[in-house]
Each structure stands twice: as C-alpha cells, then as structure tokens.
C-alpha positions as CSV (number, residue, x, y, z in Angstrom):
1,X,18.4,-43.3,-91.9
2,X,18.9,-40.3,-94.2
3,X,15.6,-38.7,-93.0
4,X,16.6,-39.1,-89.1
5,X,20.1,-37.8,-90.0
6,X,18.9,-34.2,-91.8
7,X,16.0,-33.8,-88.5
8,X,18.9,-34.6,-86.5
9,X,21.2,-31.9,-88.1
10,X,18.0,-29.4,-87.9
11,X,17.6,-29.4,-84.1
12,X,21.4,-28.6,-83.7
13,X,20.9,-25.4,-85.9
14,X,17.9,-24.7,-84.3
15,X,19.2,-24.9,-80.7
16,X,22.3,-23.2,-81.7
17,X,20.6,-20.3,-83.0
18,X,18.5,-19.7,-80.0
19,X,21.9,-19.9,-78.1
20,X,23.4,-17.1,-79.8
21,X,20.1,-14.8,-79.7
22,X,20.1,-15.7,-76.2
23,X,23.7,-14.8,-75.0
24,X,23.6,-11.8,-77.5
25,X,20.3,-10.4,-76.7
26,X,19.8,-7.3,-73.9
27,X,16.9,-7.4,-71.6
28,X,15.5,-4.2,-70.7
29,X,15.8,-3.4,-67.0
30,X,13.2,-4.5,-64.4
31,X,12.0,-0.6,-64.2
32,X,11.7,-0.8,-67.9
33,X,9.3,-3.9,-68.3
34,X,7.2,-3.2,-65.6
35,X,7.8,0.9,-64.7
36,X,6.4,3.0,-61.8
37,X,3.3,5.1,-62.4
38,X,5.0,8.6,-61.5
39,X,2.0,10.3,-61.8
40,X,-0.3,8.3,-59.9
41,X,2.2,7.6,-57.2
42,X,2.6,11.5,-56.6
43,X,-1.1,12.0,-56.5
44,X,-1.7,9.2,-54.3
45,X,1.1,10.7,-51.9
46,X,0.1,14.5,-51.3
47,X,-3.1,13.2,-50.7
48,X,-1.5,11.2,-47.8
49,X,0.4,14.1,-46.4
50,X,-3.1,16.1,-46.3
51,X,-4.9,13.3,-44.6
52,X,-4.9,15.0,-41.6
53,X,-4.8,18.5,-43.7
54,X,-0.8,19.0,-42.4
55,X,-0.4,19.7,-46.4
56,X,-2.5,22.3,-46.7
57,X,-1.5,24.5,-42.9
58,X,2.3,24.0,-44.1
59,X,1.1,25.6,-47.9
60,X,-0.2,28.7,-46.1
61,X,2.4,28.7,-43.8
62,X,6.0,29.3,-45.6
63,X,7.7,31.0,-43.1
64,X,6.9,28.1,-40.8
65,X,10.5,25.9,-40.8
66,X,9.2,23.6,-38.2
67,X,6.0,22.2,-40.5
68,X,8.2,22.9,-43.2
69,X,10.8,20.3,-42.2
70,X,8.3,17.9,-41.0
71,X,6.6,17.9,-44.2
72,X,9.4,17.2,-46.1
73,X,10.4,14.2,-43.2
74,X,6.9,12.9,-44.1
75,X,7.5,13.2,-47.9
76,X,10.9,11.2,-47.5
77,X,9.3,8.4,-46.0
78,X,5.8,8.2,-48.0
79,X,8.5,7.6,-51.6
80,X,10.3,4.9,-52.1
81,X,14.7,5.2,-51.9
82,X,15.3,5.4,-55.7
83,X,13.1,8.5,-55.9
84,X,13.9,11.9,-56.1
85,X,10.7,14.4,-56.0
86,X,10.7,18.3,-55.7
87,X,7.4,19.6,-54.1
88,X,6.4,23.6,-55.5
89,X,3.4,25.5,-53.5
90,X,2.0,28.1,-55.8
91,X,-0.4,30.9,-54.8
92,X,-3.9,31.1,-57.1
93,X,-3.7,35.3,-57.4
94,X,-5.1,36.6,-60.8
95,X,-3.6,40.5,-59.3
96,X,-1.1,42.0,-62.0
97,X,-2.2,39.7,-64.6
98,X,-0.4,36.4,-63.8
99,X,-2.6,33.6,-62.2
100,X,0.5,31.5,-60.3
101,X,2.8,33.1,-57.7
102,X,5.8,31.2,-56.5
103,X,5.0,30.6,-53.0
104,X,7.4,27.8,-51.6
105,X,9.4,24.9,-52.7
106,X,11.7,21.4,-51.4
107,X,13.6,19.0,-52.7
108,X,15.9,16.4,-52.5
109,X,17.7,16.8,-55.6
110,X,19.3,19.5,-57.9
111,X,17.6,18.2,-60.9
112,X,15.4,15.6,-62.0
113,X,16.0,12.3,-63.8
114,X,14.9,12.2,-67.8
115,X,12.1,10.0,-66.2
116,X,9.7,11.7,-64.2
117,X,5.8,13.0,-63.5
118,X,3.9,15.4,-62.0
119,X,0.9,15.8,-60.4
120,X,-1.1,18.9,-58.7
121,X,-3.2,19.3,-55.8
122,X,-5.5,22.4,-54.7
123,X,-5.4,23.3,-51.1
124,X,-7.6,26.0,-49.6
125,X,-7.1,27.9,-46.4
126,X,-8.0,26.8,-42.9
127,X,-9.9,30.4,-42.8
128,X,-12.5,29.2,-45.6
129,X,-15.3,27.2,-45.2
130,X,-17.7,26.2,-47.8
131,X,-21.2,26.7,-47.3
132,X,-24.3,24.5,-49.1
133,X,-27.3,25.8,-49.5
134,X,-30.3,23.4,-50.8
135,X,-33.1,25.0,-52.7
136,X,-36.0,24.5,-50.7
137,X,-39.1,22.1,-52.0
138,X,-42.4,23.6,-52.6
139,X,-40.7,26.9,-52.7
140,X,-43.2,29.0,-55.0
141,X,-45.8,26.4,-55.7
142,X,-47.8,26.8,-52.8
143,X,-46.4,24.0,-50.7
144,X,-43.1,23.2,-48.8
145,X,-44.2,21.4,-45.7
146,X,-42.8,18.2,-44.1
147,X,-44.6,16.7,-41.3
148,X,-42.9,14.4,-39.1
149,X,-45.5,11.9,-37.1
150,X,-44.1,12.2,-33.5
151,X,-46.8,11.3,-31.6
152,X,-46.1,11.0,-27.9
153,X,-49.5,9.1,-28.0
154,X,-48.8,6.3,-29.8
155,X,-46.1,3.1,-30.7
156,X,-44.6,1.7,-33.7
157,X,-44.0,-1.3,-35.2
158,X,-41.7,-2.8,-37.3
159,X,-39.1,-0.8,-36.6
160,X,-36.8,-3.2,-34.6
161,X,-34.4,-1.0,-32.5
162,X,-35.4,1.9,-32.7
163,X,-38.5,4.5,-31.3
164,X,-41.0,6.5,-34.0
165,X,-39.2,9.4,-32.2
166,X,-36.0,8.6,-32.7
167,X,-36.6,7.9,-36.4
168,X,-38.5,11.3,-36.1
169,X,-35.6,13.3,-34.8
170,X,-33.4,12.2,-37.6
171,X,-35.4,12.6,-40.3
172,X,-35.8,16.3,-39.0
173,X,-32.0,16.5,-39.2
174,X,-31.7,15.2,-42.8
175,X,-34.3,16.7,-44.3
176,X,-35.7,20.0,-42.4
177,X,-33.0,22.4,-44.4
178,X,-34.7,20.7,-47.6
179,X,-38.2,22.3,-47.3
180,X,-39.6,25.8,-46.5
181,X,-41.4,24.5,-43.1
182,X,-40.5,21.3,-41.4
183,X,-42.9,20.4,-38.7
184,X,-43.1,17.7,-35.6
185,X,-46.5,16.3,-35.6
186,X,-46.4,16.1,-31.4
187,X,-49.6,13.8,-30.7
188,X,-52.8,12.5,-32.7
189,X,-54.8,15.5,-31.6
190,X,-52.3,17.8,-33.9
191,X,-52.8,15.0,-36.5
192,X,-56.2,15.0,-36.5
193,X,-56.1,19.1,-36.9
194,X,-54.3,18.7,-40.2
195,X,-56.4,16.1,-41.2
196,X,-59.0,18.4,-41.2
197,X,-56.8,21.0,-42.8
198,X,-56.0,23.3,-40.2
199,X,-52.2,24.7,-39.9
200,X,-50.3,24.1,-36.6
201,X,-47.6,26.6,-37.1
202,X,-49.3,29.0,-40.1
203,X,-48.0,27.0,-42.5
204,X,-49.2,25.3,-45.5
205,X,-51.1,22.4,-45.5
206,X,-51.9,21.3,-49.5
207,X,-48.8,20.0,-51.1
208,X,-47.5,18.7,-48.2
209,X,-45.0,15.8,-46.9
210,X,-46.0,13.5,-44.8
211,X,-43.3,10.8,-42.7
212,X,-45.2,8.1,-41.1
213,X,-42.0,7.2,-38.9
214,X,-44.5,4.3,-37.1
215,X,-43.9,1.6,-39.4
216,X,-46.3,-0.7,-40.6
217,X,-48.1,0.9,-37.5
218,X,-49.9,4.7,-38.0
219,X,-51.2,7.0,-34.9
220,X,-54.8,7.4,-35.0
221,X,-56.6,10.5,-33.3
222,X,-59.0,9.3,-30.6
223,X,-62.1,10.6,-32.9
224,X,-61.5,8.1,-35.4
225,X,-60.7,5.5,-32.9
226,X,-64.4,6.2,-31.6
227,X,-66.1,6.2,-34.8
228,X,-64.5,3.5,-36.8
229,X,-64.7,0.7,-34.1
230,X,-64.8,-2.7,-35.6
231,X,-63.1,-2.2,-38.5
232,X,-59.8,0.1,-38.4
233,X,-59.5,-0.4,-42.7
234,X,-62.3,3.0,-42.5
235,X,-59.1,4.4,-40.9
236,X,-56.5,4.1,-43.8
237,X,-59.3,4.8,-46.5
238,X,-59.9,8.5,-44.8
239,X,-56.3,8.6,-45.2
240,X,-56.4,8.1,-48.5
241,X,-59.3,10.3,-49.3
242,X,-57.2,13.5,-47.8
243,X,-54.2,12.5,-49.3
244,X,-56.0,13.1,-52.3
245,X,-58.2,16.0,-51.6
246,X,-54.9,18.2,-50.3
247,X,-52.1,16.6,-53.2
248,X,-50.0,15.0,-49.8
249,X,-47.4,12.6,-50.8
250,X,-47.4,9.9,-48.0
251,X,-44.2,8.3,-46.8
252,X,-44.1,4.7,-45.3
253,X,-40.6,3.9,-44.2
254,X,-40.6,0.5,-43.9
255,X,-42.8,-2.7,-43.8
256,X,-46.5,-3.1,-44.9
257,X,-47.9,-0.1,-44.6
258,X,-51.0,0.7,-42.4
259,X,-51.0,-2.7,-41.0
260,X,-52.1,-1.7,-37.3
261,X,-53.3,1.6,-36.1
262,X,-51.8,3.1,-33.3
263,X,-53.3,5.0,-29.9
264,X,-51.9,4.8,-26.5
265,X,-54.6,7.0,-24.7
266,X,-57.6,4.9,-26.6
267,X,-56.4,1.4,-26.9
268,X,-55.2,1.7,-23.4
269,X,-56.5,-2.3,-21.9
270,X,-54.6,-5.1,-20.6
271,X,-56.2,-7.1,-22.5
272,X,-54.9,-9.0,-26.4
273,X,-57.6,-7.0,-27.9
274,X,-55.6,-4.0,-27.3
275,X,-52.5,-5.5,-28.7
276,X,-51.2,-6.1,-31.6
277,X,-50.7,-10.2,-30.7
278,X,-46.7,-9.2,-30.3
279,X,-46.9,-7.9,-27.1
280,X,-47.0,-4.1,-28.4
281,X,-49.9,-2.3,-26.5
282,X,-52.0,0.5,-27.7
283,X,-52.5,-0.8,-30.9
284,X,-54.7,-2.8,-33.1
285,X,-54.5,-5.0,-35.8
286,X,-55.8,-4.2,-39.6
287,X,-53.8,-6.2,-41.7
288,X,-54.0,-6.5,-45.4
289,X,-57.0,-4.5,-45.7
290,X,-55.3,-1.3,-44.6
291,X,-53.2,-0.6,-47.6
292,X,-56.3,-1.5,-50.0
293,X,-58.4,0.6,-48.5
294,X,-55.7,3.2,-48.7
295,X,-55.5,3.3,-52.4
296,X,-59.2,2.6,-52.8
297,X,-59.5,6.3,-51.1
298,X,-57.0,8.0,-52.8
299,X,-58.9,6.6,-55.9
300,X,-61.9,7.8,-54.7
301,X,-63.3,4.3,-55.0
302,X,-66.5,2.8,-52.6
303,X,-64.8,2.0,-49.2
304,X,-64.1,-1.9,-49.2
305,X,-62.5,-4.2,-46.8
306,X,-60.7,-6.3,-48.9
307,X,-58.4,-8.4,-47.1
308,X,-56.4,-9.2,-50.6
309,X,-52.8,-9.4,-50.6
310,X,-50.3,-6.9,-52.2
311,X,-47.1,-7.6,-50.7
312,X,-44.5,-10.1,-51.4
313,X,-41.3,-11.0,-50.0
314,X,-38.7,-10.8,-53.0
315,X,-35.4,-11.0,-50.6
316,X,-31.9,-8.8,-51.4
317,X,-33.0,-5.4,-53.9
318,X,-30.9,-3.1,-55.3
319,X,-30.5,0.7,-55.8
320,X,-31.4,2.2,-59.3
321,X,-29.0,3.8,-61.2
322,X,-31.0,7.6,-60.3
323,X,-31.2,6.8,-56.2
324,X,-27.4,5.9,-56.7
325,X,-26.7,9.2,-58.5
326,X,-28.5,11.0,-55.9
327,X,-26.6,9.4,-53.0
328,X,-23.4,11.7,-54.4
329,X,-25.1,14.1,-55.0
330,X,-26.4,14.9,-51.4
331,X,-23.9,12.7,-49.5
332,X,-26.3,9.8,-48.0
333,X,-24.6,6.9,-48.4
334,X,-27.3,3.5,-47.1
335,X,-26.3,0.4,-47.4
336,X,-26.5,-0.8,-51.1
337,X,-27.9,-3.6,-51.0
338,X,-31.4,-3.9,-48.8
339,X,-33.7,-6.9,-47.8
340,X,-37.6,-6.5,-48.8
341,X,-40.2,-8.4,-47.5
342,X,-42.8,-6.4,-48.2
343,X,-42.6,-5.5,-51.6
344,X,-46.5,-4.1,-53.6
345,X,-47.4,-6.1,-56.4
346,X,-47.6,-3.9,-60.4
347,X,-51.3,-4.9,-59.4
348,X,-51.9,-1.7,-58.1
349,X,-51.0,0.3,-60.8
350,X,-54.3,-0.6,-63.1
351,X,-56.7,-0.8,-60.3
352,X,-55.8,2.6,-58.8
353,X,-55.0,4.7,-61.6
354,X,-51.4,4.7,-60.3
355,X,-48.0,5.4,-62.3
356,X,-44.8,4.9,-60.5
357,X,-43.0,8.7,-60.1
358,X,-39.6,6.8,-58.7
359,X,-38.6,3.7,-58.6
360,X,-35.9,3.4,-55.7
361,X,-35.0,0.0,-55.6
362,X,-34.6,-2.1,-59.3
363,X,-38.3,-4.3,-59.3
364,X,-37.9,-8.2,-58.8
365,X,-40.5,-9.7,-61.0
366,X,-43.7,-7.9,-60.8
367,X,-42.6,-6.6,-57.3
368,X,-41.7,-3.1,-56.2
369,X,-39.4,-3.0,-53.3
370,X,-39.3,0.7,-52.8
371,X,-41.2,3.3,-55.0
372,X,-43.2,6.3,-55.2
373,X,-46.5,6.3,-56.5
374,X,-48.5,8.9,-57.9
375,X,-52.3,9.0,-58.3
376,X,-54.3,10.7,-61.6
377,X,-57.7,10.9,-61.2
378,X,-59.7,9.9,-64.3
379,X,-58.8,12.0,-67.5
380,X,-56.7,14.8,-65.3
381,X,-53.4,15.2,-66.2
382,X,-52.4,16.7,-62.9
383,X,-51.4,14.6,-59.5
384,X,-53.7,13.9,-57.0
385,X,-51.4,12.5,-54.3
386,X,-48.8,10.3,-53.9
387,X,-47.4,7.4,-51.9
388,X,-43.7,6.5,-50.9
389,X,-43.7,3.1,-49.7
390,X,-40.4,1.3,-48.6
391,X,-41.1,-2.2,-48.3
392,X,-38.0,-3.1,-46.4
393,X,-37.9,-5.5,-43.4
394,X,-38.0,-4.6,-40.3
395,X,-35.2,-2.1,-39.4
396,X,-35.4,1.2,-40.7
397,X,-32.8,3.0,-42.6
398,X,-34.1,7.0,-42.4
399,X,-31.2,7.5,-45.5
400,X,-33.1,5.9,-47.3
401,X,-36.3,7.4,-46.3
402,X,-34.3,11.0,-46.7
403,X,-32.7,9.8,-50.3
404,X,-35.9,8.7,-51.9
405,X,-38.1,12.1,-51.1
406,X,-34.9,13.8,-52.4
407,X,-34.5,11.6,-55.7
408,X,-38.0,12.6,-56.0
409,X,-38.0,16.3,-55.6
410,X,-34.6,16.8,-56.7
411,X,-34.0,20.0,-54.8
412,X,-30.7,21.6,-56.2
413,X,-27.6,22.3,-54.2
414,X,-25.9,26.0,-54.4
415,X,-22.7,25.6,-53.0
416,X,-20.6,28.8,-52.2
417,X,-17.4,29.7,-54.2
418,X,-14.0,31.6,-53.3
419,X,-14.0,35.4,-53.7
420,X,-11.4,36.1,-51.5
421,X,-7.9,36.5,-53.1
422,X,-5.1,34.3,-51.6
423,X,-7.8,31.8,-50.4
424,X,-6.4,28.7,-52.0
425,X,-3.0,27.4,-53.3
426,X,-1.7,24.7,-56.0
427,X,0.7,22.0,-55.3
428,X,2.7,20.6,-57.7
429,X,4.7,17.2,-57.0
430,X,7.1,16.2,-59.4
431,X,8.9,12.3,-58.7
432,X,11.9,11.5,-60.7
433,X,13.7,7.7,-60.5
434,X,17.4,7.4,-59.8
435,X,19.9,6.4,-62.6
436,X,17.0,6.8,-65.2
437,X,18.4,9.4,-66.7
C-alpha cells in the first residue's frame, strides 16, 4: 500500500513539472524552426526573371522606365508578401582602377530586415555572342578525315525509322566541324575508290573515319559483288584487311555489324535471293560470319567463314562515367539508358589481338554493349585500326554515334571570351523577411 502510495505521489510531481515547463516555456517562431533559404530563393528568382532574358535587356537598359517597372512588377510577384528584396545592377568595368560601377537599383523597402541574403547573377549583352571553336581531329598527324557512307546505291537495315541518308545528313551536322575534312561517301563506286586508297576530294585517306550509317547492312561496290559471289563474308574480311593497312577506325552504329551487304544496282531481282528474307531488296544475307571475318582481316589472319557467334542480347546498358562526362562537355545529351541486343562477346579480345580504347556503355557480364576496339599487330606497339561498334537494337541514336568518336578523340573546345569593356553586368539580389528584425 505504501509502495502504490509514494509511485502515486511520483507521477503527480512528474506531471506537474511538465506543466509548468510547458506553460512557461517560449517556442521559437514558425520562421525560426524551419527558416527560408534567402539565398537560394534569390538565386532561383533572377534566374526566373531571365528566362526569357527580360533580366539581362532591362540591366543594359537603365534609362528604360517601361522594362524597368515591369521588371520590378515581375519581381513583386516571383517573392512571397513578407519579403522585402532590393535588386542592384552593377557594370563589370576595370577603367580607373575600380572593377564595379553602380549602374541601376529597386526596391521595395528603405532598409533591410537583420535577416537577409544575397545572391549575384552575371548578365552579358544582347550584342555578344560566344563563339566555340573545336580543335580539329587528325590535325597534324596526317589524318582528319570522316567519311560518311551515303550511298544512293544501296539500303539499310536495322535502322527502324529512319534512311542511311538521313542518319548520314546528321552525323555530317554533329561531327563535320570536329575534323579537318568531312566527306559524303555518294555511291559504292566512290567507296570502292577509297578502298583502293584514292582521295575523292584531295584529302587524306590513312587515318581516317569511317560511319557505316547502314546498319547491320554495309554498301558494297559492284566489283566485289562480282568477285565474291557465294559467299559475301570475303566481303567484310577485305574490309578488315584495309582497315588495317590504312589505320581507319570503323564505325557501326547499331546492330550486328556486317550482317548483309548492300547493292541496289547489283542485287537488283525480284526474287528472295536478292532480299534480305525481310522484304528489304538489294541486299544479301551474311550473317554471323561477317563480323568474324572482319576481325580475322584486320588480324591479318587466313580468311575463314566461321559462322560462330559473338553477339548477345544483354537488355537495358548504361553510360560510363567518361561518355557521361563527355555529354557536358560537348552538349549531346542521348537517352541514358539504351537497350542492346547485340552486344560482342570479351572473346574477341584474345583471338584478335584486340584491347578495348573506350568502353561506352558499362559491360554486362562478359558482354560489351558499345565500345571501341583497337587492333595491335603482333609485338607493335602502335594501332593498326580500330572498330566502334554500337550494339544497340534497332533504332539508331546518331548522339551516340557522334559522343562515342568524340569520347574517343577528345577534341578540345576553345570557347571565345569578352574583350570588350561594358560587355557584361552583375546583379545582386538581396531578400530580407518582414518583422525579423
């Protein structure tokens, strides 16, 4: 009884006690506990007043009372009612020694609360423009050309929704200011000319790039048509051979590379021989041999038709940590996640003297989704050509064409700078709350 009696006694104190600290105690306001980023909500809101660059006219445009009082309308309704902000334009001038000039300044109050933030904002003049100017590939090394395959004469495959000349035209847009000659490969008779090593423009042939915007398709000039009828691997394995003897690097863009071979004028029947068993005419089948005999030339290996297959489908890849760096840095932005179906097997590597230069996509297992390969020929330390294959399904993405010969190359970017005095101005917002101070 005693025992219930003294708990008894100990709950009253205890419950009075936290009474008293209760009634007694003083909460900090609501602003207090959880309390407006200043700073971030001023940065946040001259970047909406220059969304559609009214900001920056109104900065280099004082005398203007019209944008003036617009701008400060906008600025009124972008902050919330219990702030109070004054916004000061300052001109970048480093004439007579001082760096900042006055320029222009609003505001809505005489002086700010004790709590407030600033934040600044550069803003150039509608009269600049910034120029970028890439460093050009092969500049200096005796190379420097990009072929494009645009061959009037042929069709693709694999490349669901679009035409190899489509996929041709914008690759020339992305990548033509990247290298010192960037040439349209018209028709399989201009192929077959550098394929023999003959310029088409004067340009330089050894150390070249070469698109293959076709697919798992590739044009091939009538000649070899003729002469390797019966068996179209011959085909990829002379392909191989010259993309060794002149250093090329070889870009496939999507699917399983030199799976058909391509010739409108040649493999010109109504027939299925002349088709690819899609319903795609002017084209016939090679299938796995093609890429095998590929890197069996570029080895310089005894031609084989082995029919043995490379590719798996590994589903959903990735970007690598360098092709994602590289998308800033040249401002291609492809999807970041890609499906592969036709992904080469680390096989390849040992059996053709291969190292990987770039991987584009992260591996799955034993898989490469997207890489680019470069060949050493026994004991040389030097490359002896190269191979970009994307193994991606179906349709093409040319960004990611464009991003992985530039994560490769790694062509710098020079980008112009202001010279001109008065060419740029500094903003400075500062937000105050109401009653805070």
């Amino acid at each position: 009884m005693i025992r219930t009696i003294e708990v008894l006694f100990v709950i009253i104190i205890l419950s009075t006690a936290f009474v008293a600290v209760s009634y007694f105690t003083v909460l900090p306001p609501p602003r207090e506990v959880s309390p407006i980023n200043l700073r971030r909500l001023s940065f946040t809101t001259l970047q909406t007043l220059d969304s559609d660059y009214d900001l920056s006219r109104a900065a280099f445009d004082t005398e203007n009372a019209t944008a003036w009082d617009g701008l400060q309308v906008a600025l009124s309704a972008s902050l919330p009612p219990d702030i109070v902000y004054n916004l000061t334009v300052y001109d970048i001038n480093d004439e007579d020694g001082q760096l900042y000039n006055f320029a222009k300044s609003i505001s809505n109050t005489e002086s700010l609360s004790a709590t407030n933030d600033v934040s600044t904002y550069s803003v150039a003049s509608s009269n600049v423009t910034f120029n970028v100017t890439p460093q050009k590939i092969g500049e200096g090394n005796n190379g420097g050309t990009l072929y494009i395959l645009n061959c009037s004469d042929a069709n693709g495959w694999w490349i669901t929704g679009y035409t190899a000349q489509s996929l041709a035209q914008d690759l020339y847009t992305f990548l033509s200011p990247y290298f010192v000659n960037t040439i349209m490969v018209q028709n399989t008779n201009q192929l077959d000319q550098i394929l023999n090593g003959s310029p088409l423009q004067a340009e330089t042939v050894q150390n070249a790039v070469i698109i293959n915007t076709f697919g798992e398709a590739v044009p091939i000039p009538s000649s070899y048509a003729s002469q390797y009828s019966g068996d179209y691997a011959r085909y990829p394995y002379l392909l191989g051979q010259k993309v060794r003897a002149y250093n090329w690097t070889w870009a496939s863009i999507v699917g399983y590379p030199f799976y058909y071979v391509s010739n409108t004028g040649y493999f010109s029947g109504s027939s299925a021989n002349d088709q690819n068993a899609w319903g795609i005419y002017g084209m016939k089948q090679v299938s796995g041999p093609g890429i095998n005999a590929f890197l069996r030339g570029i080895d310089g290996q005894v031609y084989q038709n082995n029919p043995t297959g490379i590719a798996n489908d590994v589903g959903v890849v990735t970007f690598t940590s360098q092709a994602l760096d590289s998308c800033n840095y040249y401002g291609i932005y492809p999807s970041s996640y890609q499906t592969s179906a036709r992904a080469l097997s680390n096989s390849i590597l040992q059996s053709y003297n291969l190292t990987i230069g770039l991987s584009i996509f992260n591996p799955v297992g034993t898989n490469n989704p997207g890489a680019i390969y470069n060949h050493y020929a026994t004991g040389s330390p030097n490359i002896t050509g190269s191979l970009l294959a994307l193994g991606l399904t179906r349709t093409p993405d040319v960004r990611v064409t464009s991003l992985s010969l530039l994560s490769y190359y790694q062509p710098r970017l020079y980008a112009s700078e202001y010279t001109a005095a008065g060419t740029s101005r500094i903003v400075i917002l500062q937000l105050g709350l109401v009653g805070s101070g």
